[in-house]
C-alpha positions as CSV (number, residue, x, y, z in Angstrom):
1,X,-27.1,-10.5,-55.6
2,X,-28.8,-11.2,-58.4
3,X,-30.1,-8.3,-60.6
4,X,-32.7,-7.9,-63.4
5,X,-32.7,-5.9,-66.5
6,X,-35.5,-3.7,-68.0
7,X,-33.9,-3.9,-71.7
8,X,-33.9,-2.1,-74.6
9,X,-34.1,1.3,-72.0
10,X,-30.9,3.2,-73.7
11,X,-32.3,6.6,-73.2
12,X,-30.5,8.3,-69.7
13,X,-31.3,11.1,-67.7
14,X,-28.0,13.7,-66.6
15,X,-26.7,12.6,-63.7
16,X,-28.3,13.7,-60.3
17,X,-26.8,14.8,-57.4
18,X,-29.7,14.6,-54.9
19,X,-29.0,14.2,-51.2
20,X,-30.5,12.2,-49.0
21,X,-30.3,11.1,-45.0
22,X,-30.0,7.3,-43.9
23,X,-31.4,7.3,-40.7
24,X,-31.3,3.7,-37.8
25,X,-31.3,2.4,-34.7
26,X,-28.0,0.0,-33.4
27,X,-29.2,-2.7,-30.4
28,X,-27.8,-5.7,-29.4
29,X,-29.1,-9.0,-31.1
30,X,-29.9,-10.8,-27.7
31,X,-31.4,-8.6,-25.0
32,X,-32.1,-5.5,-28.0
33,X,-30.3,-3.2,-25.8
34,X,-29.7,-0.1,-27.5
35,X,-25.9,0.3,-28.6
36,X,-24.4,3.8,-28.5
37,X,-21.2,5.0,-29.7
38,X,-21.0,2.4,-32.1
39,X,-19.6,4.0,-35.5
40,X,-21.5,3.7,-38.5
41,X,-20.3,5.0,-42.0
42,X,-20.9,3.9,-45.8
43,X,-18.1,2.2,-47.4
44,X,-15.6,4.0,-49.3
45,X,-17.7,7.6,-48.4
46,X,-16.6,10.5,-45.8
47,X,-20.0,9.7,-44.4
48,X,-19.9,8.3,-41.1
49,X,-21.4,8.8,-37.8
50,X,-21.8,7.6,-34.0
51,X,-24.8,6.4,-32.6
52,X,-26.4,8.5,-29.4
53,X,-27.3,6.9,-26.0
54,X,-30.8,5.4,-27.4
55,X,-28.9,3.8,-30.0
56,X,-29.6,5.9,-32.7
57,X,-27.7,7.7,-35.7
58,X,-28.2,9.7,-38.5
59,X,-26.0,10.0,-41.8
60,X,-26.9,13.3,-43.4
61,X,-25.7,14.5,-47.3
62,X,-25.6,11.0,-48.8
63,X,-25.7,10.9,-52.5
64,X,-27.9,8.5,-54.4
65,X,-26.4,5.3,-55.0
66,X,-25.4,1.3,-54.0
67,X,-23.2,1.7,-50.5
68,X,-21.9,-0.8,-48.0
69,X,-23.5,0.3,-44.6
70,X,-20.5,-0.5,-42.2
71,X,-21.4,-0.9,-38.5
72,X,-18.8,-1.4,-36.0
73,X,-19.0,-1.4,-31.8
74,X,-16.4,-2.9,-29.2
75,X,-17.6,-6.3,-27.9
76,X,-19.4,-6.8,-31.3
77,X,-18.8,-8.3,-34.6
78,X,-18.9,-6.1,-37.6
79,X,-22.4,-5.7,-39.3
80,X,-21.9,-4.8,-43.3
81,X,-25.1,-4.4,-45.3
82,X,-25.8,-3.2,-48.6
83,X,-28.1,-0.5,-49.1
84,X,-29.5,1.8,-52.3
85,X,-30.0,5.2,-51.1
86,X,-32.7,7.1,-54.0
87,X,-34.9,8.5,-51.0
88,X,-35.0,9.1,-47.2
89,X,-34.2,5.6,-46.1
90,X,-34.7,4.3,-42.5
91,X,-33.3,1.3,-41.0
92,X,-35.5,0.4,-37.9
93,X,-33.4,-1.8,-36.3
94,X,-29.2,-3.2,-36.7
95,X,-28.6,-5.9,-34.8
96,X,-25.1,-6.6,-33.1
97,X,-23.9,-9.7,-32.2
98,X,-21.7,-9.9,-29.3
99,X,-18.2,-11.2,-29.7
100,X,-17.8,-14.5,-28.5
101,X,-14.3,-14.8,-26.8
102,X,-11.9,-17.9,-27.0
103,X,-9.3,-19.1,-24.5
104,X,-7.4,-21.5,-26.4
105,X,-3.6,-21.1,-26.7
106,X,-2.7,-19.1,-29.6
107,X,1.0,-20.1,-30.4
108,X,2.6,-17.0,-32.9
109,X,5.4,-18.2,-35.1
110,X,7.7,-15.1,-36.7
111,X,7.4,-14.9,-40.6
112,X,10.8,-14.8,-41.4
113,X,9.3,-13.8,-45.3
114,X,7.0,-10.8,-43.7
115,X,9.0,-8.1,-44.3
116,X,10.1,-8.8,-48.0
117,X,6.2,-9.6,-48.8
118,X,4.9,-6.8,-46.9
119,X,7.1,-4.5,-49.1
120,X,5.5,-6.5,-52.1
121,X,2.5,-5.8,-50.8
122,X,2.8,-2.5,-50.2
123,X,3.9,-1.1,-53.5
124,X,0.9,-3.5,-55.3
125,X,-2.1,-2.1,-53.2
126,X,-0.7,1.9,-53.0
127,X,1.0,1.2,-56.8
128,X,3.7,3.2,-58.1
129,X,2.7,7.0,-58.8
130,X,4.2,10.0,-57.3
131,X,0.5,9.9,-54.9
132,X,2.1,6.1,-53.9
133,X,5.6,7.9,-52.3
134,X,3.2,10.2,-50.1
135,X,1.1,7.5,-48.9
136,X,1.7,5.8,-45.6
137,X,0.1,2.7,-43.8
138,X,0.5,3.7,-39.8
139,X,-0.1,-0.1,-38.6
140,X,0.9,-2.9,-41.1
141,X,1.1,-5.2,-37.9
142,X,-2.7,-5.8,-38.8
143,X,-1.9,-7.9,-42.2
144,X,-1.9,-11.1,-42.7
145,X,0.2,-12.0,-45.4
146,X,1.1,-15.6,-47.1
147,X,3.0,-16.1,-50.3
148,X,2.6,-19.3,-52.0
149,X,6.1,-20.0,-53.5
150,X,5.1,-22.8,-56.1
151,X,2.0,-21.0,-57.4
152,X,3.8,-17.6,-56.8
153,X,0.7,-15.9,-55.4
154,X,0.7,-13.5,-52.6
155,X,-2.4,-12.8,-50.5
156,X,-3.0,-10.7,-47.6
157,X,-6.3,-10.2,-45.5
158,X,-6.4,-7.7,-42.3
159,X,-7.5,-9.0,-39.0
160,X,-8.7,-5.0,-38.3
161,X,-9.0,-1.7,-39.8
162,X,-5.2,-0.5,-41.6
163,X,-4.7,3.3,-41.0
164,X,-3.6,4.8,-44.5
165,X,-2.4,8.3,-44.3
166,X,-2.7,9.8,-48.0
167,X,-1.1,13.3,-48.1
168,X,-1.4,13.3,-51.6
169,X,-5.1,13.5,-51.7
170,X,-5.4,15.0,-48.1
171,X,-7.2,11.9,-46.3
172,X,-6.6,9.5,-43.4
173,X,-7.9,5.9,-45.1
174,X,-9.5,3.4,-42.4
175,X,-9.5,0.5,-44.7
176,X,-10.2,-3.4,-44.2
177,X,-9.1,-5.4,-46.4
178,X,-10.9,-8.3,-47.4
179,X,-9.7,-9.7,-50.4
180,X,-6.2,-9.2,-51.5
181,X,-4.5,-12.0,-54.7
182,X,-1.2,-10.9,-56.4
183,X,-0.9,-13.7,-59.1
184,X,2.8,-13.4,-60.7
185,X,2.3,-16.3,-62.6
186,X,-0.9,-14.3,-64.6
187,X,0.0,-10.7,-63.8
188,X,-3.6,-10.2,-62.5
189,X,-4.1,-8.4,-58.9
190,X,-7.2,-8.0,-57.4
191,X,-8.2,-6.7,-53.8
192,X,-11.2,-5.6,-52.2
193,X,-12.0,-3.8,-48.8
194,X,-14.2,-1.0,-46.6
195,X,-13.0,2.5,-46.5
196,X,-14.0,5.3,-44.5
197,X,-12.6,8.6,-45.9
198,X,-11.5,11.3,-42.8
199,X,-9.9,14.4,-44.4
200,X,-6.9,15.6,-42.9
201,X,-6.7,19.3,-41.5
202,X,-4.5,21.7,-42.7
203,X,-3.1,25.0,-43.9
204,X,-5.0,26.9,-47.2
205,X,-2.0,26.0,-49.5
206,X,-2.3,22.5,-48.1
207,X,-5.9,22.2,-49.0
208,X,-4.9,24.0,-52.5
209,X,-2.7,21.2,-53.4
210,X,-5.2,18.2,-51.9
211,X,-8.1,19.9,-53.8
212,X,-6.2,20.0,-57.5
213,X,-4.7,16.9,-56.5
214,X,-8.1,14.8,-55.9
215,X,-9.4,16.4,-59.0
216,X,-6.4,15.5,-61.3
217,X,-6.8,12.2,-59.5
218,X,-10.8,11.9,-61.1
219,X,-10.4,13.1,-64.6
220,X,-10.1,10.3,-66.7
221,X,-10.4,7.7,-63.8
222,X,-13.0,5.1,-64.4
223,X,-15.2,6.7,-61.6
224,X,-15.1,10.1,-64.0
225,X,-15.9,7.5,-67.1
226,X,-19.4,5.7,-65.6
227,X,-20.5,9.0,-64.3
228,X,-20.4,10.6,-67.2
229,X,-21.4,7.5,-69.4
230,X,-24.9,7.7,-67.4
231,X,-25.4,11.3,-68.3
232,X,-24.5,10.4,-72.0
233,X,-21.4,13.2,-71.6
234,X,-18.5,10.4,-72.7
235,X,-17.7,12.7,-75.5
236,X,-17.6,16.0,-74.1
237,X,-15.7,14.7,-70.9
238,X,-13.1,13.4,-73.2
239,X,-13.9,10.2,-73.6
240,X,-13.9,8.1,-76.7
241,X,-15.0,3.9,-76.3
242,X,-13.9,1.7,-79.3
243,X,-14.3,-2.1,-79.7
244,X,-11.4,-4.3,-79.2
245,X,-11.6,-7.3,-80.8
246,X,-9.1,-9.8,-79.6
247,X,-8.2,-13.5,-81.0
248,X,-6.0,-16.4,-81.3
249,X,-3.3,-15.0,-83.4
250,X,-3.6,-17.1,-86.7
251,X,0.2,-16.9,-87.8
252,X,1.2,-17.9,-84.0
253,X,1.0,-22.1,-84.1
254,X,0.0,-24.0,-80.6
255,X,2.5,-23.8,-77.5
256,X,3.0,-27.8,-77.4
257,X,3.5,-27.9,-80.9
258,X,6.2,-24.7,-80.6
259,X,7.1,-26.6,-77.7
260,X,7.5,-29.8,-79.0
261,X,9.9,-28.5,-82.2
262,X,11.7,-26.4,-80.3
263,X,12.7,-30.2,-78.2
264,X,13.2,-31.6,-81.2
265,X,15.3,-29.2,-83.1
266,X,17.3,-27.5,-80.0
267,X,18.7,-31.3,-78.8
268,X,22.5,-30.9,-77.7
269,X,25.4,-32.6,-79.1
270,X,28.8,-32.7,-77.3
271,X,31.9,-31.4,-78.3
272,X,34.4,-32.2,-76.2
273,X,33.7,-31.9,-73.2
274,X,30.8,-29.2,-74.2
275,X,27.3,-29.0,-74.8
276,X,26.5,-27.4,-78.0
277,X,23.1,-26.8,-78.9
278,X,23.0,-27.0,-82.9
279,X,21.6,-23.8,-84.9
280,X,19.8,-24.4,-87.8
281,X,16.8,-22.9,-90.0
282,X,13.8,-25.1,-88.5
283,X,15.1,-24.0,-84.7
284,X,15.5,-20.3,-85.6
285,X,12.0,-20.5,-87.7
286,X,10.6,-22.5,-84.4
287,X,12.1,-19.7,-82.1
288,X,10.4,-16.4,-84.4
289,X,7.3,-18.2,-83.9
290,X,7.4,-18.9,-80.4
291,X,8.4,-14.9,-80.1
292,X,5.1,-14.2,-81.7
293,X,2.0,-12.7,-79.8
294,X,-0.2,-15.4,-78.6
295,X,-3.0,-13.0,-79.6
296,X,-4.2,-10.8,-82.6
297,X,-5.8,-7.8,-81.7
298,X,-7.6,-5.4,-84.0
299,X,-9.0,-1.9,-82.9
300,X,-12.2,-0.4,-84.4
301,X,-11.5,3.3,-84.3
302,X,-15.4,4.1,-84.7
303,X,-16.3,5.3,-81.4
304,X,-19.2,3.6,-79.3
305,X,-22.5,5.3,-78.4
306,X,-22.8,5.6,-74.6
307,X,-26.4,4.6,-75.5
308,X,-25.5,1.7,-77.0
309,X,-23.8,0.7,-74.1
310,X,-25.9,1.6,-70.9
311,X,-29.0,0.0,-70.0
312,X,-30.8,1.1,-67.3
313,X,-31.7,-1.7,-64.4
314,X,-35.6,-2.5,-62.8
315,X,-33.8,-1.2,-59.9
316,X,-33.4,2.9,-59.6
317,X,-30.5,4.3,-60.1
318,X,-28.3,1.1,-60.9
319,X,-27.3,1.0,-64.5
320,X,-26.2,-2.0,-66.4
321,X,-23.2,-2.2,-68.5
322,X,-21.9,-4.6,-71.3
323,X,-20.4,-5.7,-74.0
324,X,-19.3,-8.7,-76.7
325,X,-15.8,-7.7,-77.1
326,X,-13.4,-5.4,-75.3
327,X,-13.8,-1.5,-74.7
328,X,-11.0,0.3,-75.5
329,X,-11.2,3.4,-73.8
330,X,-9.3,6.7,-74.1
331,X,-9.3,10.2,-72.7
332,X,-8.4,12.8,-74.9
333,X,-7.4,15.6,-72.2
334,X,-4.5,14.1,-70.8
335,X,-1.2,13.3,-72.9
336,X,1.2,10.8,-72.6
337,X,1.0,7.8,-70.0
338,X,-1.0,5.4,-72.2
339,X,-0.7,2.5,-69.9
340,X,-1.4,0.7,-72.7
341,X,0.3,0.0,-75.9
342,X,1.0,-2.8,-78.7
343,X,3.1,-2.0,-81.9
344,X,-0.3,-3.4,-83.7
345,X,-2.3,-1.0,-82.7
346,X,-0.5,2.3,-83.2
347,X,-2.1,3.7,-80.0
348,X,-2.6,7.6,-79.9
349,X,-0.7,9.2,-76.9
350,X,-3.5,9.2,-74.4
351,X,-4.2,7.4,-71.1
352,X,-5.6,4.6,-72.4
353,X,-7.9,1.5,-70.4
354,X,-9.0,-1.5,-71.5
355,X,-12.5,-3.2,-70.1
356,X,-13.7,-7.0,-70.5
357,X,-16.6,-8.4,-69.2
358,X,-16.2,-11.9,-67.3
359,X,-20.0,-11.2,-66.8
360,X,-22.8,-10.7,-69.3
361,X,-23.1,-7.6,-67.0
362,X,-21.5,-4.9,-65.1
363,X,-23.6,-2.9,-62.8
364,X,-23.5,0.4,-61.4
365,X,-24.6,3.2,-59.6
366,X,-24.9,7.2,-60.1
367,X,-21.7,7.9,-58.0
368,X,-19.8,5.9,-61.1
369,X,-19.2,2.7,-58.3
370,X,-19.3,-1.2,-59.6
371,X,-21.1,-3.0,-57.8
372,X,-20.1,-6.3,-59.3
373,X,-16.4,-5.9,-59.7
374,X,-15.5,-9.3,-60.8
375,X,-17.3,-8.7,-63.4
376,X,-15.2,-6.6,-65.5
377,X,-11.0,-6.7,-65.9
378,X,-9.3,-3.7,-66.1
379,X,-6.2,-3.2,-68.3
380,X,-4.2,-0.2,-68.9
381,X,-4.4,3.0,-67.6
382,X,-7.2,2.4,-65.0
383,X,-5.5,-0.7,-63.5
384,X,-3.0,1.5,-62.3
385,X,-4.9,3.1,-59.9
386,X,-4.4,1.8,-57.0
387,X,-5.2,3.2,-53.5
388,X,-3.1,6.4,-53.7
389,X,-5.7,7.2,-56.0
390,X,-8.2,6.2,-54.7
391,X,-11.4,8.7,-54.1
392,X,-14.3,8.6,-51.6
393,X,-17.2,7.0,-53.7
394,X,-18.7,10.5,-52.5
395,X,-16.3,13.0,-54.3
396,X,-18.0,15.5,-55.6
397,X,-15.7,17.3,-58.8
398,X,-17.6,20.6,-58.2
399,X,-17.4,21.0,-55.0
400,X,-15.1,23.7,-53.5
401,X,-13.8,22.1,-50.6
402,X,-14.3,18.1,-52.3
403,X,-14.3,17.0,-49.0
């Protein structure tokens, strides 16, 4: 999708919570039979409904914002479609397509690997928080899983929707996964998917703990940081953004020339019937250097206007967000659990995130939601949060019930 920006527009309104209702019509592509029961909900909301005999539905109490409308019906293949929701918005007509169905011969070989990847899996996409030990996933038989040994990269799809129970924010997660790459080799993990929120019944004290739970779960979470970053609140929601500025590191040589000294200088002699590799000044020089941080980084601990940061879009209600270097980005009412830290840096005792831009560009919408999520790497603090922390795009802070 491409996108196009009214510049120079760094003035922003506090953010809205206006309501609105998607209303539609489900047939089927071919006869245009109207579809009923077929569930519809918005992507990684609690908002989902079922269509009615005439093939008609209505999703009431949506916030403004960029969703993925998700469509499903048996017989039919899933229908996704984005939507921005800043009025009543009516879809006339979504149009299934039946399922076609194949007789070959499917032949199933066992995975002898599945088990010890799936527990790979599991601890990278629920992470590794006390939330992560109260999270369940009620049918992992729908995963597809493949590790590639020599690139040591693990990636999983699901051929249906997983059923994640989460009593430690009080949902039931219906989730597809579509996108799912564990790179070991580069330490980077990315995934992507459709969730539909259900919140799980239970006792008053229950709800107590799921309420302070989902809210400890927000504050300071990069949701909590664009939301409040459109209102121009960073500051007084406890957020300070500083420029990174991250380099080559000038007293570090290059690897092949480390590389090639440490050959040359680390050869083995024999002695008797031993190797011995000799220890001199030039291979212990060779060795501190290879030891050194491939890159310098220097913090500016001047803190970042919001409004030099956030442009607003031609399109209402997305907001543009970018920047040359890296935003370092701290909240100030939490302790401890940086996430992040290097000796060079002296880094206060704060959760602590790191954001840069593989896009001129990252944009977003009033519920604090990326749209383009390539387009920014997380490091730190917020790439911890995984999908035991993971809040309905929906959540509302001040709500009583947050459901």
């Amino acid at each position: 999708m491409k996108w196009l920006l009214v510049c120079l527009i760094c003035l922003l309104p506090t953010l809205s919570w206006a309501q609105f209702t998607v209303t539609g019509k489900v047939i089927n592509l071919y006869d245009k039979k109207p579809i009923e029961k077929a569930s519809i909900f918005l992507s990684n909301t609690t908002v989902g409904s079922a269509s009615t005999d005439d093939g008609s539905f209505v999703l009431a109490n949506v916030k403004s914002g960029q969703y993925d409308l998700i469509v499903l019906a048996i017989g039919y293949e899933t229908f996704t479609k984005t939507i921005v929701v800043n009025q009543q918005l009516n879809i006339p007509y979504i149009e299934l397509t039946p399922k076609t169905i194949s007789l070959n011969a499917v032949v199933v070989k066992p995975d002898p690997d599945w088990q010890q990847n799936y527990t790979i899996f599991k601890q990278e996409l629920l992470g590794s928080t006390d939330y992560a030990v109260q999270c369940k996933i009620l049918n992992p038989d729908v995963l597809n899983l493949n590790f590639d040994k020599k690139r040591r990269i693990l990636t999983a799809t699901s051929n249906d929707f997983m059923e994640i129970e989460n009593k430690a924010l009080g949902y039931k997660l219906r989730y597809r996964l579509t996108d799912f790459i564990r790179n070991f080799e580069s330490g980077s993990l990315y995934y992507q998917g459709d969730a539909f929120f259900i919140p799980l019944a239970g006792s008053k004290s229950q709800q107590k703990r799921w309420n302070k739970n989902r809210l400890n779960a927000y504050l300071g979470s990069s949701q909590h940081y664009f939301r409040s970053a459109i209102g121009n609140q960073l500051e007084q929601a406890g957020f300070k953004t500083m420029q990174l500025i991250r380099r080559p590191n000038p007293q570090r040589p290059p690897d092949s020339l480390i590389k090639a000294k440490l050959r040359q200088f680390g050869r083995m002699t024999m002695s008797g019937n031993h190797f011995v590799i000799q220890n001199n000044d030039s291979l212990h020089y060779w060795q501190e250097k290879n030891n050194l941080q491939k890159m310098a980084e220097y913090l500016i601990t001047k803190p970042l206007r919001a409004d030099s940061l956030i442009k607003r879009t031609d399109l209402k209600g997305i907001y543009a967000l970018g920047y040359k270097d890296i935003l370092y980005v701290i909240y100030t009412k939490k302790r401890g659990n940086t996430g992040y830290m290097t000796p060079t840096l002296n880094a206060p005792d704060y959760p602590t995130s790191l954001m840069t831009f593989t896009e001129p560009y990252a944009f977003f919408d009033a519920n604090g939601i990326i749209a383009n999520p390539t387009s920014i790497v997380f490091e730190g603090n917020w790439s911890t949060d995984r999908i035991a922390k993971l809040l309905p795009y929906d959540y509302d802070p001040n709500s009583v019930s947050n459901q």
